[in-house]
N, C-alpha and C positions, 0 to 999 in steps of 0.2 A: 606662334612660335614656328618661324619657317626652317623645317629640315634640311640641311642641304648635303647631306654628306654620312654616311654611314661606315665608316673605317675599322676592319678586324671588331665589329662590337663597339665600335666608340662613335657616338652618337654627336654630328658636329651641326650646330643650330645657332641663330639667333632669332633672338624677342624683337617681335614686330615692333615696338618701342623703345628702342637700344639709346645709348647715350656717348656720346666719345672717352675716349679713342674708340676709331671700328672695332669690334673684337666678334668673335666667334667663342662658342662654349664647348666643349668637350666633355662629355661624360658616359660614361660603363658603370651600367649599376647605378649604383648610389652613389659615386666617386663624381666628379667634376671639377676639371678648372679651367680658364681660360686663357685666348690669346690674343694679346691687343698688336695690333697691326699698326707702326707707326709710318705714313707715306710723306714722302719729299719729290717735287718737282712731278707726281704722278707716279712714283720708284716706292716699294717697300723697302725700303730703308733698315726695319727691327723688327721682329714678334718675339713679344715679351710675354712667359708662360707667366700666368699668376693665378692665384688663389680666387675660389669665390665664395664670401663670407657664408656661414653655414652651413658649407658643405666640406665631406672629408676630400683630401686630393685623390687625384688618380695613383694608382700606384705605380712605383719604378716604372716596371716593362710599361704598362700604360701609358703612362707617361714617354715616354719614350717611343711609342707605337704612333701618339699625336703629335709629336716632333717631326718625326719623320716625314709622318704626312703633311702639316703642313709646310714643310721645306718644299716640297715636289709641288702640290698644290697651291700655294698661297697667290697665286696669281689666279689662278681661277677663283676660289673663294671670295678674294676683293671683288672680281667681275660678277660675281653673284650678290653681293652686297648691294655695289650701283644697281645692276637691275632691278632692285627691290625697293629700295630707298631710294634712289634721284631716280628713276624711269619707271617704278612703278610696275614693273611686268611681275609676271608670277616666276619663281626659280624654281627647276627638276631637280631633282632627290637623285642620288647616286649613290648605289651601293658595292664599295670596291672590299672584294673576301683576299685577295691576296698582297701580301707586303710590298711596299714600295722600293722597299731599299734591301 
């Protein structure tokens, strides 16, 4: 489960066996949902927040706090995907304490 992303507490990872669409997971506590990354022509095109079964969602502000983040970053985060999955290198952990927006 490669970390990549540590946000105000919100914990943004994906399972070294993920399945499409790309997505990244998001969770604080106990709370988690994710965010599938829809690309066209190499362009993020959508990120669509959703639910992940068995787990409660994050809350409002939380919710909200991984929005944010990923609006600013989602381009980085896809570049961290490829690195992992089509190249195969290892991804650095980053841990951002102040808000982006």
């Amino acid at each position: 489960m490669p970390k990549i992303f540590e946000y105000l507490g919100i914990l943004v990872f994906f399972y070294s066996n993920e399945h499409e669409p790309i997505h990244v997971h998001g969770k604080y506590e106990k709370l988690e949902n994710k965010a599938e990354f829809y690309i066209v022509d190499g362009k993020i095109v959508e990120i669509r927040i959703k639910s992940v079964k068995g787990r409660k969602p994050l809350t409002k502000n939380k919710l909200k706090d991984f929005e944010d983040f990923l609006e600013i970053y989602s381009e980085k985060i896809a570049q961290k995907l490829i690195d992992y999955f089509v190249l195969h290198k290892e991804v650095e952990f980053e841990k951002i304490t102040t808000k982006v927006k």
